[in-house]
TIRO-2110 file (N, C-alpha, C; in Angstrom, 1 decimal):
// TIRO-2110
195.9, -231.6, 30.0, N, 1, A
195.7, -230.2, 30.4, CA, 1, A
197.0, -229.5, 30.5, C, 1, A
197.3, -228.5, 29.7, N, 2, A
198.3, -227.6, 29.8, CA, 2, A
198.3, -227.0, 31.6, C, 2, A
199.7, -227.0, 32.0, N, 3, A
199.8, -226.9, 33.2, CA, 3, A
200.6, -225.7, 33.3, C, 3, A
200.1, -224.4, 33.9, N, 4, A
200.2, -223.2, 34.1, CA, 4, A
200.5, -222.7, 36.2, C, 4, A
201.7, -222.3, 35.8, N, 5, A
201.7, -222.0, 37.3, CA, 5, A
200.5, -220.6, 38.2, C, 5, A
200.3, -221.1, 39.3, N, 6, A
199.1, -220.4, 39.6, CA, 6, A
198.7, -218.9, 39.4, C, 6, A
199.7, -218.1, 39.1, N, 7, A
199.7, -216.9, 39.1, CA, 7, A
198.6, -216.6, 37.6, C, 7, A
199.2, -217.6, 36.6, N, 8, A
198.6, -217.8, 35.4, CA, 8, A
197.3, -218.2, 35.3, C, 8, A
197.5, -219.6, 36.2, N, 9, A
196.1, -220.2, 36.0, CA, 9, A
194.8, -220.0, 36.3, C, 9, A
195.0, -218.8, 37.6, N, 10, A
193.6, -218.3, 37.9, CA, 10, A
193.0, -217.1, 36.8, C, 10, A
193.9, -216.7, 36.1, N, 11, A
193.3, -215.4, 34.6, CA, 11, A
192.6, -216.0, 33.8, C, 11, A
193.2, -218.1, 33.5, N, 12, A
192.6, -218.7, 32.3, CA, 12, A
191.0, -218.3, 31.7, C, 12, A
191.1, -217.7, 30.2, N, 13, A
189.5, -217.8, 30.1, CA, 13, A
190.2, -219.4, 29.1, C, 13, A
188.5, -220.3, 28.9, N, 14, A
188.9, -221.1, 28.0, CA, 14, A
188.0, -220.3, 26.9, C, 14, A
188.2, -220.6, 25.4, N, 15, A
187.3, -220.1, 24.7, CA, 15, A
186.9, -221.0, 24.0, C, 15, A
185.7, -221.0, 23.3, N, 16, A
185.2, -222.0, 21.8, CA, 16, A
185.0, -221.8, 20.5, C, 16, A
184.5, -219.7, 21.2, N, 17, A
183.7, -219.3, 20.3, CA, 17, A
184.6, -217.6, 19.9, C, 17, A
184.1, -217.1, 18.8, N, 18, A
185.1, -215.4, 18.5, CA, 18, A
184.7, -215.1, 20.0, C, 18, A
183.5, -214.9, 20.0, N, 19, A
182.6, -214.4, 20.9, CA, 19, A
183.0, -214.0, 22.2, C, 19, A
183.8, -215.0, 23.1, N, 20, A
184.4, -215.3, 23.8, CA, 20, A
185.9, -214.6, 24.4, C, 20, A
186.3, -213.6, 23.5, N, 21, A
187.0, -213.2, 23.2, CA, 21, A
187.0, -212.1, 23.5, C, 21, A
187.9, -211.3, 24.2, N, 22, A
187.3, -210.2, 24.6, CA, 22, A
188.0, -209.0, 23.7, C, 22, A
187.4, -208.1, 23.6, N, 23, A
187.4, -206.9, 22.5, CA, 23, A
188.2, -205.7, 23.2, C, 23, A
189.3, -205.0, 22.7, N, 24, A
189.9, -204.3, 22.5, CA, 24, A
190.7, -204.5, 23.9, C, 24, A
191.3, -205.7, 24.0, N, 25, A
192.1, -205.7, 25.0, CA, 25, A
193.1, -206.8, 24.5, C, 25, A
194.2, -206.2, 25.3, N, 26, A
195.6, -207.4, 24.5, CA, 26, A
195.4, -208.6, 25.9, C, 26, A
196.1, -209.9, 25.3, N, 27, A
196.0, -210.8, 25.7, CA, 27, A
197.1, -211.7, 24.8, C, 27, A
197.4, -212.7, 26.4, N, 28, A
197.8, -214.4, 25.3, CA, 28, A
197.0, -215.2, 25.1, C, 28, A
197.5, -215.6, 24.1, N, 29, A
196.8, -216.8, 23.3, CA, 29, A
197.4, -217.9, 23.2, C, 29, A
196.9, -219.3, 23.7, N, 30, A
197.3, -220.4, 23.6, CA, 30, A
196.9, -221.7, 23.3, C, 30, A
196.9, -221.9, 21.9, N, 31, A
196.4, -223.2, 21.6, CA, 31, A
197.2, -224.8, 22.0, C, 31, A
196.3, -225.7, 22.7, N, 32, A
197.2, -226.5, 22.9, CA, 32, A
196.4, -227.9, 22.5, C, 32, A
197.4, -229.2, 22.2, N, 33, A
196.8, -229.9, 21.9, CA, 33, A
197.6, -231.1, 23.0, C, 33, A
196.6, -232.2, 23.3, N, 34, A
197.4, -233.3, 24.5, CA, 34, A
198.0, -232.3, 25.4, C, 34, A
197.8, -231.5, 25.9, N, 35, A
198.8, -230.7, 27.0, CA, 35, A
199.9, -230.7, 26.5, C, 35, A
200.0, -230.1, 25.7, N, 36, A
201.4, -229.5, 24.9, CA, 36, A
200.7, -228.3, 24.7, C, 36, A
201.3, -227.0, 24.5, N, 37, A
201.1, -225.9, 23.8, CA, 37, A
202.2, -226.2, 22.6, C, 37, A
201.2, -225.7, 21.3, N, 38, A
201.3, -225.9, 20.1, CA, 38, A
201.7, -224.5, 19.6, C, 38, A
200.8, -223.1, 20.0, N, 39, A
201.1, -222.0, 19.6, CA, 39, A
200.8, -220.9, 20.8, C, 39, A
201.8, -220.3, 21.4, N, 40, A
201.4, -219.1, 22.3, CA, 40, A
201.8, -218.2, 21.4, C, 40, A
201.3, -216.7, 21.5, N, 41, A
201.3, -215.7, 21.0, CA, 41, A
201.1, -214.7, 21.9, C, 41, A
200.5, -213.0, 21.5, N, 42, A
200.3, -212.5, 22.0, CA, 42, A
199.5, -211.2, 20.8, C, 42, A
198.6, -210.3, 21.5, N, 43, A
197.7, -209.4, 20.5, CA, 43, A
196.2, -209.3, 21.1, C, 43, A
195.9, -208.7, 20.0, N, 44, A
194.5, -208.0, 20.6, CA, 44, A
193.7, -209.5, 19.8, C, 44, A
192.2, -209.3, 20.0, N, 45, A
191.0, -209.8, 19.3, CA, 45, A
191.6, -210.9, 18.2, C, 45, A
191.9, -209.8, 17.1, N, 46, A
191.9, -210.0, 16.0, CA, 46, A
193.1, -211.8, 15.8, C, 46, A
193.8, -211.2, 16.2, N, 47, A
195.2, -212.1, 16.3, CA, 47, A
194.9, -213.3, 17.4, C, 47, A
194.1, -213.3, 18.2, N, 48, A
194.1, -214.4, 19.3, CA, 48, A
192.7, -215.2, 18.4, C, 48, A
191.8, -214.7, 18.0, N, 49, A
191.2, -215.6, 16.6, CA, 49, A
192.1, -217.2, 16.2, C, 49, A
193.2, -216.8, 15.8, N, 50, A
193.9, -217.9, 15.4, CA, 50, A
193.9, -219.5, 16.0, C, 50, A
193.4, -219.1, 17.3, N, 51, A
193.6, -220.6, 18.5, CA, 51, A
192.0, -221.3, 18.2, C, 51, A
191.4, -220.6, 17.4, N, 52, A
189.9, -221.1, 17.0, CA, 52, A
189.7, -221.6, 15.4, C, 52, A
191.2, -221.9, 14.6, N, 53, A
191.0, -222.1, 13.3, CA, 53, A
190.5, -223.7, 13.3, C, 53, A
189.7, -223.6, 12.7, N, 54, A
189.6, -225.5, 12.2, CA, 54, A
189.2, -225.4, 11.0, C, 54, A
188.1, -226.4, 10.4, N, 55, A
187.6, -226.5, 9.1, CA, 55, A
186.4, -225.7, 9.0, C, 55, A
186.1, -224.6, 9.3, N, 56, A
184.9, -223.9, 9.6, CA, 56, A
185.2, -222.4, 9.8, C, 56, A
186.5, -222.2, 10.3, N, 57, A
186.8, -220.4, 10.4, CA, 57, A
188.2, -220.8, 10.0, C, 57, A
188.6, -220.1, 9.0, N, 58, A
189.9, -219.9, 8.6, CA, 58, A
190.5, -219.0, 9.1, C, 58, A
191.8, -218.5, 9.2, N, 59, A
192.2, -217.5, 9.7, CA, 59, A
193.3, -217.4, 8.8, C, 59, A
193.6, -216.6, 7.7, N, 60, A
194.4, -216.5, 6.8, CA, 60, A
195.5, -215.6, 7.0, C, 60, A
195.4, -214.8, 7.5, N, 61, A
197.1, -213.8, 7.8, CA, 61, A
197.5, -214.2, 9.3, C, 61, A
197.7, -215.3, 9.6, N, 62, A
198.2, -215.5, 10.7, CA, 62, A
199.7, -216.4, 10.6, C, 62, A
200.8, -216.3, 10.7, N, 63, A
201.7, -217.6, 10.4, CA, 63, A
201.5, -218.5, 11.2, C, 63, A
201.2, -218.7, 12.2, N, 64, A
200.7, -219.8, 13.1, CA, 64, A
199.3, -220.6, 12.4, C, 64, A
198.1, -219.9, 11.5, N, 65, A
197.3, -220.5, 11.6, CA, 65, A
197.5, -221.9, 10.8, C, 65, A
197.7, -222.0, 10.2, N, 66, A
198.0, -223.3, 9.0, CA, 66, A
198.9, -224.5, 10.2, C, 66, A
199.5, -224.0, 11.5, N, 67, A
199.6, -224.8, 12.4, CA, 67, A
198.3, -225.5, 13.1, C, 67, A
197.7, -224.8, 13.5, N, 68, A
196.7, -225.2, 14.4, CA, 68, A
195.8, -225.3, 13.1, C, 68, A
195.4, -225.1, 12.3, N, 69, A
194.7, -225.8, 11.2, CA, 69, A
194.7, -227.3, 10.8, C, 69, A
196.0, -227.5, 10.9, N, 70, A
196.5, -229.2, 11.0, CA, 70, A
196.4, -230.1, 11.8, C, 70, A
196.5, -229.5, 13.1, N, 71, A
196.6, -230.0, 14.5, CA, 71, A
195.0, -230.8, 14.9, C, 71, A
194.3, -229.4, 14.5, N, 72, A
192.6, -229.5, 14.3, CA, 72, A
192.3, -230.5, 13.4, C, 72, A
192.1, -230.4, 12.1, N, 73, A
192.5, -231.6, 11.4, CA, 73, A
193.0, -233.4, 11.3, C, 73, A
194.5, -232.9, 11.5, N, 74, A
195.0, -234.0, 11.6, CA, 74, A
195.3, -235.1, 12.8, C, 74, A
195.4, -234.3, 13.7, N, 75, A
195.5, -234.7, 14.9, CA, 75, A
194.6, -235.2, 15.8, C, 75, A
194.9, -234.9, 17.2, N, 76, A
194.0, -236.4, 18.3, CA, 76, A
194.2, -235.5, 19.5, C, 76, A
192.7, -234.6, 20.2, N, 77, A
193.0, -234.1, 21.0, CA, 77, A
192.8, -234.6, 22.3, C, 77, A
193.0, -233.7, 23.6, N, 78, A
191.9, -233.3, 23.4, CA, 78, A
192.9, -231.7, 23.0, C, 78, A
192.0, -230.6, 22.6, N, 79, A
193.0, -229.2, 22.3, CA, 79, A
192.2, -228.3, 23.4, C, 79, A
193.0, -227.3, 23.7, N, 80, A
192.9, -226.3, 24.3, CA, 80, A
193.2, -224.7, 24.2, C, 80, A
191.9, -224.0, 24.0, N, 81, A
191.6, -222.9, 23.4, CA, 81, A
191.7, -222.1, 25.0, C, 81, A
192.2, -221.2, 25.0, N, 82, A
193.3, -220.3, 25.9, CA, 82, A
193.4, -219.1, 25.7, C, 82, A
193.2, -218.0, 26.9, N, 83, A
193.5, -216.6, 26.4, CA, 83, A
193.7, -216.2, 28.2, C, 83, A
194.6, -215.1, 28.0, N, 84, A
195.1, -214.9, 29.5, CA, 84, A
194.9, -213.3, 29.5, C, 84, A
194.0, -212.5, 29.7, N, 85, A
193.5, -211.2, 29.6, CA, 85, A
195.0, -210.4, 30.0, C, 85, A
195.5, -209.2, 29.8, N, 86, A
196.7, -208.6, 29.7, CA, 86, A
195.9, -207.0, 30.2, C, 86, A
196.9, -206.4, 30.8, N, 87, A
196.2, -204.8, 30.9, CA, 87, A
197.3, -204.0, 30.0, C, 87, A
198.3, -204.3, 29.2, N, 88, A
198.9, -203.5, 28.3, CA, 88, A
199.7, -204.4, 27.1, C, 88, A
199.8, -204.0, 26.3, N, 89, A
200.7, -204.2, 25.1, CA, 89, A
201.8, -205.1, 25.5, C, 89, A
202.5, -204.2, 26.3, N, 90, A
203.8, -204.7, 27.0, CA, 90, A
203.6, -205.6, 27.9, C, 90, A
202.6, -205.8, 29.3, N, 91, A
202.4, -206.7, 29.9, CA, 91, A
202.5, -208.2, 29.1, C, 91, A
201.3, -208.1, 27.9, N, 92, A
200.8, -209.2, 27.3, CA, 92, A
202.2, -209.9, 26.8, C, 92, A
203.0, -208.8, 26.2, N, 93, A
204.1, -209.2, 25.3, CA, 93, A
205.3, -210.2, 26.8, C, 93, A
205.2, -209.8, 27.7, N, 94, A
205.7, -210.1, 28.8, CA, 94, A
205.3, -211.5, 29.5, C, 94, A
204.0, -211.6, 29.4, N, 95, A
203.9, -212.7, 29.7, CA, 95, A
203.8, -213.9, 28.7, C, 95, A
203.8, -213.3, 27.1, N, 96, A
203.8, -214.5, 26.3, CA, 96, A
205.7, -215.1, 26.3, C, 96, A
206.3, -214.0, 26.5, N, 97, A
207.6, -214.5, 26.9, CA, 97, A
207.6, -215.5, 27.9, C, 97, A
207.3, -215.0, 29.4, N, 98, A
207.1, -216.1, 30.0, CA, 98, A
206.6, -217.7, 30.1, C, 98, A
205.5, -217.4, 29.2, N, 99, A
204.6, -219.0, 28.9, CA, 99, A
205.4, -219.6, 28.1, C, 99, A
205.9, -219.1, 26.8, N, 100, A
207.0, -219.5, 25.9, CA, 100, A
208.2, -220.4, 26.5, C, 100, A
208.5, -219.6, 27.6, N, 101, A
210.0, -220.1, 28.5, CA, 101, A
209.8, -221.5, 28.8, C, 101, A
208.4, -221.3, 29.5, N, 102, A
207.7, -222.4, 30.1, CA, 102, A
207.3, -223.7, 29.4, C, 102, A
206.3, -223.5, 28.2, N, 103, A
205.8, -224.1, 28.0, CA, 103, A
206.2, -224.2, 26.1, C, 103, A
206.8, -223.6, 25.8, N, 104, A
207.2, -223.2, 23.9, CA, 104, A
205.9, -222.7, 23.8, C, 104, A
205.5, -223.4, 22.4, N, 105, A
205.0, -222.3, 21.3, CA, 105, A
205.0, -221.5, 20.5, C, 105, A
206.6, -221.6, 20.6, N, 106, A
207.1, -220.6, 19.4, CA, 106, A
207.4, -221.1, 18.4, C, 106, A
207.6, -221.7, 18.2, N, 107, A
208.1, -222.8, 16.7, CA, 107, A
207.7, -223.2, 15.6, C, 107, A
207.6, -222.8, 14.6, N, 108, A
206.6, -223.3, 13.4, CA, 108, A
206.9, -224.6, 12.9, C, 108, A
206.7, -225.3, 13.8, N, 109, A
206.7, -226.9, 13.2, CA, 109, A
205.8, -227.6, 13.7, C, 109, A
205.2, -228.3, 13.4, N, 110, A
204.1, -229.6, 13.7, CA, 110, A
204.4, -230.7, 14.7, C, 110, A
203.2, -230.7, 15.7, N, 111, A
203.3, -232.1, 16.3, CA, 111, A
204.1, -233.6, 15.2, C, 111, A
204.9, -234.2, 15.8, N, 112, A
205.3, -235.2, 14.4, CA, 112, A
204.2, -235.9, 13.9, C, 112, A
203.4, -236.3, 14.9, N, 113, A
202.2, -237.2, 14.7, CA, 113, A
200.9, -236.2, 13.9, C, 113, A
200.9, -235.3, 14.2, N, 114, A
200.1, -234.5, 13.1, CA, 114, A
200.8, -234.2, 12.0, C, 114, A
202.3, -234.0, 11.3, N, 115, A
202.6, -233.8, 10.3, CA, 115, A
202.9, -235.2, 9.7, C, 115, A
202.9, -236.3, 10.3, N, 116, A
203.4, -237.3, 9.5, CA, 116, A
201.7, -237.8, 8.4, C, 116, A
200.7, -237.4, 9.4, N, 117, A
199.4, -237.9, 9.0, CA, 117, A
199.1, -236.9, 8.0, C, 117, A
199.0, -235.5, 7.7, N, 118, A
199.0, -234.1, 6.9, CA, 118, A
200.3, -235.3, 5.4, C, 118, A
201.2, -235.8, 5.7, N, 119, A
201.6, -235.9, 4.5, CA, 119, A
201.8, -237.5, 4.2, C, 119, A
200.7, -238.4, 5.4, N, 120, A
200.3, -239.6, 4.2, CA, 120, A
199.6, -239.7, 3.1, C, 120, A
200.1, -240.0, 2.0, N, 121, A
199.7, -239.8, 0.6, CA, 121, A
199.6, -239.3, -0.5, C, 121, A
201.3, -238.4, 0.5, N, 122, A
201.7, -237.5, -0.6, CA, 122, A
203.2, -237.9, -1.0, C, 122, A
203.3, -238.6, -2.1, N, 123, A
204.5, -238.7, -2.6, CA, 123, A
205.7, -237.6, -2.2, C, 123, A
206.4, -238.1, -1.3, N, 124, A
207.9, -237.4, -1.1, CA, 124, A
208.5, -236.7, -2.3, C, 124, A
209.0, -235.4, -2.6, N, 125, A
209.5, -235.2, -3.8, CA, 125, A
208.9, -234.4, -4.5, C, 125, A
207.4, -234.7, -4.7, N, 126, A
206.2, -234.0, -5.9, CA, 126, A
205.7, -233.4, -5.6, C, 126, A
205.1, -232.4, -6.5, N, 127, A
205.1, -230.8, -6.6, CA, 127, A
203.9, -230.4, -5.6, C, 127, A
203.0, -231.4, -5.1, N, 128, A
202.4, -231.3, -3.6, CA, 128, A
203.1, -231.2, -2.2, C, 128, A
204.2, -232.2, -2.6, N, 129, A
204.9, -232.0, -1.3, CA, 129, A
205.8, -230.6, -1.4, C, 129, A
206.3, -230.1, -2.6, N, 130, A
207.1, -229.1, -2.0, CA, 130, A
206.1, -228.1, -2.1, C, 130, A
205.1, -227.7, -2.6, N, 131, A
204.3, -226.4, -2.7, CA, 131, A
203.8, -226.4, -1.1, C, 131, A
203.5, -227.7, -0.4, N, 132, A
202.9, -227.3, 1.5, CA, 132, A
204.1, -227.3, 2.0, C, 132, A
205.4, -228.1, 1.6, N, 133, A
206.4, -228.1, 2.8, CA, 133, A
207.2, -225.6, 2.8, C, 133, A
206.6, -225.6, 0.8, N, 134, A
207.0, -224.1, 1.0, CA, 134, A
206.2, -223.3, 1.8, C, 134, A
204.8, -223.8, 2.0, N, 135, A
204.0, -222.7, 2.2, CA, 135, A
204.0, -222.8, 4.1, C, 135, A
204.5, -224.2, 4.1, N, 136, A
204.4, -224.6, 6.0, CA, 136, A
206.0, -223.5, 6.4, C, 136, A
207.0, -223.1, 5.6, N, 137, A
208.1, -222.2, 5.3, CA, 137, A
207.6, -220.7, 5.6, C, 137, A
206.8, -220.4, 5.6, N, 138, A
206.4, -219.0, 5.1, CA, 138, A
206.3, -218.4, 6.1, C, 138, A
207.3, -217.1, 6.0, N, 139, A
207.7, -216.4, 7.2, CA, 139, A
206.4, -214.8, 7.2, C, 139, A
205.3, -215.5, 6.4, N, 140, A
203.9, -214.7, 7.1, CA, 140, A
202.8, -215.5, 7.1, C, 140, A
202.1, -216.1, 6.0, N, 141, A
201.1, -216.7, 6.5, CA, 141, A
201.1, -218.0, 5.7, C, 141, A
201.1, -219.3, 5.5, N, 142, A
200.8, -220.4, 4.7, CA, 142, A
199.8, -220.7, 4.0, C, 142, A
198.8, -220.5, 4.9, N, 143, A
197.0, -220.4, 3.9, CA, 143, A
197.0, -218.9, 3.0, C, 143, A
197.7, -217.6, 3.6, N, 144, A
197.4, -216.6, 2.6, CA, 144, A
198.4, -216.4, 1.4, C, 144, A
199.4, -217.8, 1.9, N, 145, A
200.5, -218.2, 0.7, CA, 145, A
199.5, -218.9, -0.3, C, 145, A
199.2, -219.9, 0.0, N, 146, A
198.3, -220.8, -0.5, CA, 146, A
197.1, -220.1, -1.5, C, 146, A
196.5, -219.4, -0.8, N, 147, A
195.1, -218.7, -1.5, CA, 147, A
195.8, -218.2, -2.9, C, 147, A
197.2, -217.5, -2.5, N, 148, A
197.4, -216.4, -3.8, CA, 148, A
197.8, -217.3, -4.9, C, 148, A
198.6, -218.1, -4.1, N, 149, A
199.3, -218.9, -5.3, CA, 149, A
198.2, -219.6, -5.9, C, 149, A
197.0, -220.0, -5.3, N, 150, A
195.6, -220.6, -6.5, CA, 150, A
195.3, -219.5, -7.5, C, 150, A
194.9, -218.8, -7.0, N, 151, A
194.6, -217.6, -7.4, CA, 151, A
194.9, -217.6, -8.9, C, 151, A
196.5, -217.0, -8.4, N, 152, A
197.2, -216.3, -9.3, CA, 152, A
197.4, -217.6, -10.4, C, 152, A
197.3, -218.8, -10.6, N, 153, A
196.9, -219.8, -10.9, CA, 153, A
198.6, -220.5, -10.9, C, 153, A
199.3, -220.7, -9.9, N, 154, A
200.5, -221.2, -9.8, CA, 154, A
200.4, -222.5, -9.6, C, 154, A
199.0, -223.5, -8.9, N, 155, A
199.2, -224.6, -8.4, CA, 155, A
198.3, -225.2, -9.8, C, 155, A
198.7, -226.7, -10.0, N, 156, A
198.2, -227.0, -11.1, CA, 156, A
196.5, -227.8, -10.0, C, 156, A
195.5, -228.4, -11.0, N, 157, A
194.7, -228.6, -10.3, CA, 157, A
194.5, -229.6, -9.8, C, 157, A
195.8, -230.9, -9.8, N, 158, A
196.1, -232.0, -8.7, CA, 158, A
196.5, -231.3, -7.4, C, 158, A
197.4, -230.6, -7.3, N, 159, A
197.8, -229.9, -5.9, CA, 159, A
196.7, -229.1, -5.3, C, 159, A
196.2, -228.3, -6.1, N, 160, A
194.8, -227.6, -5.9, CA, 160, A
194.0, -228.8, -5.4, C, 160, A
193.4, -229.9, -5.7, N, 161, A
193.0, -230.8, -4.9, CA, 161, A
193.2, -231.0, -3.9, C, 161, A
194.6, -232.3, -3.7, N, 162, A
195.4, -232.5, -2.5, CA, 162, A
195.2, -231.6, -1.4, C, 162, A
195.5, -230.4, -2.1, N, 163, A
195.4, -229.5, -0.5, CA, 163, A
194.5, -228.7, -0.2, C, 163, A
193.5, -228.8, -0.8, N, 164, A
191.9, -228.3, -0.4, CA, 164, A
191.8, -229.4, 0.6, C, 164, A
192.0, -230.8, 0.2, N, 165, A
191.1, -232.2, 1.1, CA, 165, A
191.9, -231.9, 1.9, C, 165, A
193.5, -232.1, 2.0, N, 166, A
193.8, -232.0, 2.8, CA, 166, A
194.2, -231.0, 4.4, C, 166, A
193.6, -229.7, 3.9, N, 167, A
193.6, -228.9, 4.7, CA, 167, A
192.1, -227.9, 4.9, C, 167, A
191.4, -228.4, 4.4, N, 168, A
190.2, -228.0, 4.4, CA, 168, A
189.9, -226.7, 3.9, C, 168, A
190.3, -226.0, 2.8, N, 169, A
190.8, -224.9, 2.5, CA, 169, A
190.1, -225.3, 0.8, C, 169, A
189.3, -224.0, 0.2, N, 170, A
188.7, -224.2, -1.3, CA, 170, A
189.6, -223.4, -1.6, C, 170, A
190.4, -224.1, -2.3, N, 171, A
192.1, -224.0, -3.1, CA, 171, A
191.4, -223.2, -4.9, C, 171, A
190.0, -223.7, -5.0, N, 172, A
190.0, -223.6, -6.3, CA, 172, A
189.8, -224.2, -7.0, C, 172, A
END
């Protein structure tokens, strides 16, 4: 269990569902996995979505999502879906600094143990490893890196494999 000093811990909503979520109000967002926070943030509705990504709701313009997509995935929870109700923009932004201080979340890098499992069985070196290690790189989103680059038909259709199974994502 993520361990939040009291002032915090009595706001906690936990969530499961969008639903849960409360509408037109800013908040933090905190996905955590083994009592680690994995990604805190801050935002309305839209953007706190992200702590709910798994194989079932994607969340594509997020740069964190393709984090907790993995985590969900690859990893061994238990996880923890988190949102701390805020009464302004600035408040929320104020307290995701704080929880940050506290707890991280800011980091775009992977549990080790969920990125070492995300890239057993992918040859070190080849054009699967560097197309996720670019898109885990991406200073906006890695899945809406990902989509375009199918798309636009940049990934051949081994890597288009690989990383549909492995991230639960129809690559194409």
């Amino acid at each position: 269990m993520i361990e939040l000093p009291t002032n915090y811990a009595d706001q906690l909503i936990q969530v499961e569902t969008p639903d849960q979520i409360p509408v037109n109000q800013y908040m933090v967002y905190i996905f955590g996995m083994n009592g680690t926070a994995v990604v805190v943030g801050h935002g309305q509705k839209n953007r706190a979505k992200v702590i709910l990504d798994n194989q079932d709701c994607l969340t594509p313009n997020h740069i964190k999502s393709l984090h907790v997509r993995c985590c969900v995935i690859h990893g061994q929870g238990p996880f923890e879906k988190l949102i701390i109700p805020c009464d302004s923009k600035a408040s929320a932004r104020q307290t995701e600094l704080e929880i940050q201080a506290l707890l991280g979340g800011n980091v775009l890098q992977l549990p080790t143990q969920v990125e070492e499992k995300l890239f057993e069985d992918i040859e070190p070196g080849s054009m699967t490893d560097m197309v996720l290690r670019m898109a885990m790189a991406s200073s906006f989103s890695a899945i809406a890196d990902l989509l375009k680059w199918a798309r636009l038909g940049l990934l051949n259709t081994q890597v288009k494999n690989v990383l549909s199974t492995k991230l639960s994502i129809n690559l194409g």
